[in-house]
C-alpha positions in Angstrom: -75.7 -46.7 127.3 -75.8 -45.6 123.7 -77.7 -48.6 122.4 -80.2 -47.7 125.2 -80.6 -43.5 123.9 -80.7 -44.7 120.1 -83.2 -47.1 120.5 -85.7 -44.5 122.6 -84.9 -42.4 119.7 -86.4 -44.6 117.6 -89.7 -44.9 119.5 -90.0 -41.3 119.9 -89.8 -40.4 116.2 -92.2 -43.3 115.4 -94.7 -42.6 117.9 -94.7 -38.6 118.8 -93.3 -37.1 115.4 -96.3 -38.0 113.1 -98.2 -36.3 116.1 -97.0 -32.5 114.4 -96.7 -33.7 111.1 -100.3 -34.3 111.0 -100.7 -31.2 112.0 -98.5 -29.4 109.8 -96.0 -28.5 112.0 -92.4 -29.1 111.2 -90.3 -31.4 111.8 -87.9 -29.3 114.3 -90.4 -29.2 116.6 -88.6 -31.6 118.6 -85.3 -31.6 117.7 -83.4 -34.9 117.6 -80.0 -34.0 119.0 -81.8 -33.9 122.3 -80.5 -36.7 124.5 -82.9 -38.0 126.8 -81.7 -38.5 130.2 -82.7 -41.7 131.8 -82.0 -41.3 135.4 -79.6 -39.3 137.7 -77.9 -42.5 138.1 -76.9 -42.6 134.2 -75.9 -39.1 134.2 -73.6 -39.1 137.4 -72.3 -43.4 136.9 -70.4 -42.8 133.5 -68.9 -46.6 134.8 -71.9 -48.3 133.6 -71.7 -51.4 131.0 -73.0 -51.0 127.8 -75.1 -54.3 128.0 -77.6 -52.8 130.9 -80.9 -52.5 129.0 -83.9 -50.4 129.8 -86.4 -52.8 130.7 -89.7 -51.5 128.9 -91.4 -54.4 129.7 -91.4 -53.9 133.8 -91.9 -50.1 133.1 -95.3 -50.7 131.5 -96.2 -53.4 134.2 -95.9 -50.9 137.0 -97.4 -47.9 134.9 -100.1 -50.4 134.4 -100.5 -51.4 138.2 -100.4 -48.1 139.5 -102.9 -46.6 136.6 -104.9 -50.0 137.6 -105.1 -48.8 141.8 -105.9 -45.1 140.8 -108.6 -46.4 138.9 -110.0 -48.8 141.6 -109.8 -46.2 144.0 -111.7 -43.5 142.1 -114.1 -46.4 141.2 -115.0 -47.3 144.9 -115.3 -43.9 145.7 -118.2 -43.2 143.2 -119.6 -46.5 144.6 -119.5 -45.4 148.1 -121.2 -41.8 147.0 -123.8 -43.7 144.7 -124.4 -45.7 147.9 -125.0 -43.5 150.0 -127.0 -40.8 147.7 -129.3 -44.0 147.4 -129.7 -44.6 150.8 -130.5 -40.4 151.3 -132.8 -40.9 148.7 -134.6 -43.8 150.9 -134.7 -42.0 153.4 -136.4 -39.2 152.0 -138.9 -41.4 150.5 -139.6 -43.0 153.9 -140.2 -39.4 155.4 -142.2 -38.2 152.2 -144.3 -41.6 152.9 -144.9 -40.0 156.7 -142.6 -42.6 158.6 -140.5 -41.8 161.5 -137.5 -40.7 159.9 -135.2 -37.7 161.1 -134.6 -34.1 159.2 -130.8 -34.2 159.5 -129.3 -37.1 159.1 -125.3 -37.1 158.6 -122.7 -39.7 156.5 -122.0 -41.8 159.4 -125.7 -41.9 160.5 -126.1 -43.0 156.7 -123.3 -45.6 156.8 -125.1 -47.3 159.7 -128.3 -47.5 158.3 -127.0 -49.0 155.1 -125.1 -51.7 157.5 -128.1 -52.6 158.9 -129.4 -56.2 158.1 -132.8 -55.7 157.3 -135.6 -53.9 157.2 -136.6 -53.6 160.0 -133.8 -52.9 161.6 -133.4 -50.3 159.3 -136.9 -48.9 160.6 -136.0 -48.8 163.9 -132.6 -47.1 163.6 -134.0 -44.3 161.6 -137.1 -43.7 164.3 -134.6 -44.2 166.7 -132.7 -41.2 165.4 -136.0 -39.5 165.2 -137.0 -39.7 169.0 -133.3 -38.5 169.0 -133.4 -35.3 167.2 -136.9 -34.6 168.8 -135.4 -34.9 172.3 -132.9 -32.5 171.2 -135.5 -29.5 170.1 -137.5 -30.1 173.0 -134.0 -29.4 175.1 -133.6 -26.8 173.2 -137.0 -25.2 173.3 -137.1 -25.1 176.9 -133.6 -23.7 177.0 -134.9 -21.0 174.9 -137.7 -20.3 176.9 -136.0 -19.9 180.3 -133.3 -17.6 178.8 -136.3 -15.4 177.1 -138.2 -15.6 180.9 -134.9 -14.7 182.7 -134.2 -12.2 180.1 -138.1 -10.6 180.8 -137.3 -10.8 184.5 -134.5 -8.8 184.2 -135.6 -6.4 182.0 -138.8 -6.0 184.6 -136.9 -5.7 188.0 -135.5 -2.7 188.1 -131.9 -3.0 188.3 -131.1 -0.9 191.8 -133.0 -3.3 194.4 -131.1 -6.1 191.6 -127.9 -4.4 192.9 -128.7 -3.8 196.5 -129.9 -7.5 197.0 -126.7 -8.9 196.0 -124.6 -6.8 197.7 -126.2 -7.4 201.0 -126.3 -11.0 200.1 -122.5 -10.6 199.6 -121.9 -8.9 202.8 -124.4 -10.8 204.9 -122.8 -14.2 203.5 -119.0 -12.6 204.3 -119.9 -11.8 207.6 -121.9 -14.9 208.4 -118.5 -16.8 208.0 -116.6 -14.3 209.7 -118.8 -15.2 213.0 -118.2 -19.0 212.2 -115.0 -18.8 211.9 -114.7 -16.5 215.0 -116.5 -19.1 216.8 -114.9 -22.3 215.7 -111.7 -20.4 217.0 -113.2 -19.8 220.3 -114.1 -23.3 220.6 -110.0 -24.3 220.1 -109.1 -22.7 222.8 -112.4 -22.8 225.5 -114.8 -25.6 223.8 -115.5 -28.9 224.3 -113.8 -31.7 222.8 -115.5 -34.0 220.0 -113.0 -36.6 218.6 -113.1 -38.9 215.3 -111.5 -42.0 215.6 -109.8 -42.5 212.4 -108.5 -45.9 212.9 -110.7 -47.9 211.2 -109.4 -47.9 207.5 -108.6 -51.7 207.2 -112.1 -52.7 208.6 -113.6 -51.1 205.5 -113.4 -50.9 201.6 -112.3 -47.7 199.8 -116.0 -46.7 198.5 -117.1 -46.7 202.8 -114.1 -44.8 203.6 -115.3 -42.2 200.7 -118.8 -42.1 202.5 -117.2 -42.1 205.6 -115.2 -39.2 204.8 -118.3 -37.0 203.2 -120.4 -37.4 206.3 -117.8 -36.1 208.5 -117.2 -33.0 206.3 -120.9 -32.7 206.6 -120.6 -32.8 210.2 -118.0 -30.3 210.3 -120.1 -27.9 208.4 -123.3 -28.6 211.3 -120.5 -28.0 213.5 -119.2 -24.5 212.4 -122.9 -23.2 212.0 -124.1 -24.0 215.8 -124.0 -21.7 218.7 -121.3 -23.5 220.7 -119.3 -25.8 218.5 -117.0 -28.7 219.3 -113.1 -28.4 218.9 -113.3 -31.4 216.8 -110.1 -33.8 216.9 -109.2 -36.0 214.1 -107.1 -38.4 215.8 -105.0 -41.5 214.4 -105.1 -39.7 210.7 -101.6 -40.5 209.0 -100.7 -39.5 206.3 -101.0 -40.7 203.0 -104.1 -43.1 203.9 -107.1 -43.2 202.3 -109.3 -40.7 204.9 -106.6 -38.0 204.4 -106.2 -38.6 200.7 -110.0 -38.1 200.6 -110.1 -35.4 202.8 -107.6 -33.8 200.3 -110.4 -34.5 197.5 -113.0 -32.5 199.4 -111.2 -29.5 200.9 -108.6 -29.0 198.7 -106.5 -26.1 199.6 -109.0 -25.3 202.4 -107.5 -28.2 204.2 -105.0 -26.2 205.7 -106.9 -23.4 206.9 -110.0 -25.8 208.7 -109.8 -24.6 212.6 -109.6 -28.3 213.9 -107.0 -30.2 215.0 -105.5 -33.0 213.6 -103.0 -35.2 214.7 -101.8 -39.0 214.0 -101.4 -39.9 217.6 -104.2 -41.8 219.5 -106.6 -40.1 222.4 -105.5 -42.1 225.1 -101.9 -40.6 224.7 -103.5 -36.6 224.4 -106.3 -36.7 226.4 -107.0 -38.2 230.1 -108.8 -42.0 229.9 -110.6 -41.4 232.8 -112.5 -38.1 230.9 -112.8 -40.4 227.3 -116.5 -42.2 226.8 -116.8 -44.1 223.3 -120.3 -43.5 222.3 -121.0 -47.1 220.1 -124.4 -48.6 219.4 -123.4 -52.1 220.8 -122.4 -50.4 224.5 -124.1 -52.3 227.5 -124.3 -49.0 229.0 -127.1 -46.6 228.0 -126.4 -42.8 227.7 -128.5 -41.0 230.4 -127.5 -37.4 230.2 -125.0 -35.3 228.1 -121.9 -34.2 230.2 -119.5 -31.2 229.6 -116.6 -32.2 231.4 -116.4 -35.7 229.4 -114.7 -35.7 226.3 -116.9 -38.0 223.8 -115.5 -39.8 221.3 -117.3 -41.1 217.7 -115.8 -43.9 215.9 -115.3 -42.8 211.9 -116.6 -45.6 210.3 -119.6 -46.3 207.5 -120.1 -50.6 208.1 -122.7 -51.9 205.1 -122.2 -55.4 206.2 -122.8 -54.1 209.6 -120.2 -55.9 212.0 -120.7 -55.6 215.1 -118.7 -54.8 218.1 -116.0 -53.4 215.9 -116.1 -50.0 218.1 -116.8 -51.2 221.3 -113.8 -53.9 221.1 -112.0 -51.1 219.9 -112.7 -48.9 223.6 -112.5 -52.4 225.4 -109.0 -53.2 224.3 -107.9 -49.3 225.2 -109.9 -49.8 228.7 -112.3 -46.9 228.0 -115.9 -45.6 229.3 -118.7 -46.4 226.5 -122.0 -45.7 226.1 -124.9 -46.1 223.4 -127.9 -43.6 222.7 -131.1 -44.1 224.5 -133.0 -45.1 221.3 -135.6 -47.7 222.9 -135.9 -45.5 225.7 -137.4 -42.8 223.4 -138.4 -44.3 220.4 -140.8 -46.9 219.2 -138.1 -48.1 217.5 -138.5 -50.5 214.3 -136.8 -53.8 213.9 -133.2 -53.1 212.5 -129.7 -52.2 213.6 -129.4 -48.8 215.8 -126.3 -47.4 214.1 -126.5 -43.8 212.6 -124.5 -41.8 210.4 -122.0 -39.2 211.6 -123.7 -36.3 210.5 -126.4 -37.5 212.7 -124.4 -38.4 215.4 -122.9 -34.6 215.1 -126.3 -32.4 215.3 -127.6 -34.9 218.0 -125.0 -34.1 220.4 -124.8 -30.5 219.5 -128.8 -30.4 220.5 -128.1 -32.0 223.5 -124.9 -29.5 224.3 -127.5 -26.3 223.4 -130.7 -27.8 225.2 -130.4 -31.2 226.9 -133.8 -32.7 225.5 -133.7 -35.6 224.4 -136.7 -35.1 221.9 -135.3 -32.6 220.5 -132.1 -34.3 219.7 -133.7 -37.6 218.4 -136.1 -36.0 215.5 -132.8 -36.1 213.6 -132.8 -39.7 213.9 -134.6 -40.6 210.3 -137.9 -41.3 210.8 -138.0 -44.3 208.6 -136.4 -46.4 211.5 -138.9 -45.7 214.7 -142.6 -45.4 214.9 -142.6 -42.4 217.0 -141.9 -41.1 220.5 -142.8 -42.8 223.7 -145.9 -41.3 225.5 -145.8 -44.3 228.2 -143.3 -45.8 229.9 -142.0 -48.9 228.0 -142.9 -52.3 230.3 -147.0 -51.2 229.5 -146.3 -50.4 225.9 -144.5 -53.9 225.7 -147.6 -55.6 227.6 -150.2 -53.8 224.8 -147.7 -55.2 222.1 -147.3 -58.4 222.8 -151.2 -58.5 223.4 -152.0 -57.2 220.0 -149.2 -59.7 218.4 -150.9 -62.6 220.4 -154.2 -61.7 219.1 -153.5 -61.7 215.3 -151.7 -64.8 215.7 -154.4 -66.4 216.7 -152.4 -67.4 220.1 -154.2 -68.2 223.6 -156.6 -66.1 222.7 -159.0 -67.3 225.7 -156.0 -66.1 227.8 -155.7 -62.8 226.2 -160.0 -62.0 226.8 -159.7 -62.7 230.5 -156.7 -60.3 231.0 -158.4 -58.0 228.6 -161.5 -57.7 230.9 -159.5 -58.1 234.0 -157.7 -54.7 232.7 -161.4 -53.3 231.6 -163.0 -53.9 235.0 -160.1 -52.6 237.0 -160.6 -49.1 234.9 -164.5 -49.0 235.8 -163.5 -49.3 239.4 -160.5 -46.8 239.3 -163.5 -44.3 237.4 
């Protein structure tokens, strides 16, 4: 311990005491009966044994190594900066030089331009930012310019009629679900019945039961609008499935307060068989007219593989009434499956309920699947058909001019 304090006495007066002498400054500037203390280990271990040395050697090594990594670091950093002020500096060259290069450009922007491995590439990055930032402006323009036209507007309109047009829109819209509401509850206790079969989660994926469940929300909402809504049903709906976790997705807290009923049981076991008809696409049995007393039922399922006979097995295997939409019977219809959605389904039968016309209730049928309405009945507009077909096949077409006149002279006469 000693051995250790005299000899980095000696250091000190060879190296730092010429410093003041120099100087002229005396020598008790730094007076020698200071002990230096080596570390709080020393000064609290007076157990130590005289033959531990201070190891100078190591000391300098990691003053070295440590001076060394400072060194580097400050070194790369003025790299990195040197970098990229040279690559700012390109960049304005390149837009000085009237290429496609963008106003603001930011460090990142810069370290990805400097990545890039060539020229080109370089080229197109920057005018890619350009279309960028132009895009941007142009947002912004326009953004600018509606606030500064809806700002005019304002300031033009005078503020009373302003005032008075939203307040009666308020009141209008509050009352106009007052009298929804007032008839959806009349319709629970004196309407017709309208179930949705909600037993078809397994025959579909998660993404059709999603659909599903929008269109019948949409229905529901074509429902509370009309002049004599259904008391819809939404039977076998369990909880914790996927149509009442989605129905929980869409209403929300309203679910609770919708005036329907729902229930987990099946139809047969609340309602009377003999009263239940299945209306499915794939029924033998053609609608004819809409009845009152019958208690329709509509299966709740979107099929984009289209299987068929999923529903009508379903009303087979319960022992139920079904029936199918007069489609051909009104519509040239196109080739293609005859299924609708349920939001068309809904504001066909509520048509029918109101006015029993069946050409009023089929124009919501989209138009993309039929030609149009039947003017004639259908075994003469079958006859004409297969006479055209025949004729740009090329088929018996010898055949097809005798009929033809036979039908062109039997007109003369009848005139």
């Amino acid at each position: 311990m000693q051995s250790a304090n005299t000899l980095l006495r000696k250091i000190l007066r060879s190296s730092i005491l010429p410093f003041p002498a120099w100087h002229g400054m005396k020598k008790n500037f730094f007076p020698l009966s200071r002990t230096l203390s080596l570390s709080l280990c020393l000064k609290q271990d007076n157990s130590c044994s005289l033959s531990e040395k201070l190891d100078l050697d190591e000391w300098k090594k990691v003053m070295k190594s440590g001076l060394q990594e400072t060194v580097s670091e400050t070194v790369s950093e003025h790299q990195e900066l040197s970098t990229l002020a040279g690559a700012r500096e390109l960049v304005e060259m390149w837009r000085l030089a009237g290429r496609l290069v963008p106003e603001n450009i930011s460090e990142e922007q810069l370290k990805a331009f400097m990545d890039c491995p060539s020229k080109t590439a370089k080229k197109k990055y920057l005018k890619f930012l350009h279309l960028k930032e132009l895009h941007k402006k142009n947002d912004k323009r326009k953004m600018d310019e509606k606030r500064e036209r809806r700002l005019e507007a304002q300031e033009q309109a005078p503020e009373t009629d302003e005032t008075k047009r939203n307040s009666f829109m308020c009141l209008f819209s509050n009352c106009m679900d007052r009298a929804y509401n007032w008839r959806v509850a009349q319709s629970m206790i004196f309407g017709q019945p309208l179930i949705f079969d909600m037993s078809y989660e397994k025959d579909m994926s998660v993404r059709e039961v999603a659909n599903a469940v929008k269109q019948i929300v949409l229905s529901e909402g074509f429902n509370r609008r009309s002049a004599d809504p259904f008391h819809i049903h939404f039977c076998n709906l369990k909880d914790g499935s996927l149509y009442h976790k989605e129905f929980l997705k869409h209403y929300k807290e309203a679910w609770g307060k919708l005036l329907i009923t729902v229930t987990d049981q099946c139809y047969t076991e609340v309602f009377p068989k003999d009263k239940l008809i299945y209306l499915t696409a794939d029924s033998p049995k053609v609608m004819k007219t809409f009845d009152h007393n019958k208690i329709y039922i509509v299966g709740s399922m979107v099929d984009k593989s289209i299987k068929r006979g999923v529903s009508l097995a379903q009303a087979k295997r319960l022992g139920l009434e079904t029936a199918a939409l007069p489609l051909e019977k009104y519509l040239l219809w196109n080739a293609g499956a005859k299924n609708l959605t349920l939001d068309q389904m809904m504001q066909i039968l509520l048509t029918l309920k109101d006015t029993e016309d069946w050409k009023k209730a089929l124009e919501f049928v989209p138009k993309r699947k039929y030609c149009g309405f039947v003017s004639k009945p259908v075994h003469e507009l079958k006859k004409n058909l297969d006479l055209l077909s025949s004729l740009k096949l090329g088929k018996r077409q010898e055949e097809v001019r005798k009929q033809f006149a036979k039908n062109y002279s039997k007109k003369l006469t009848q005139k």
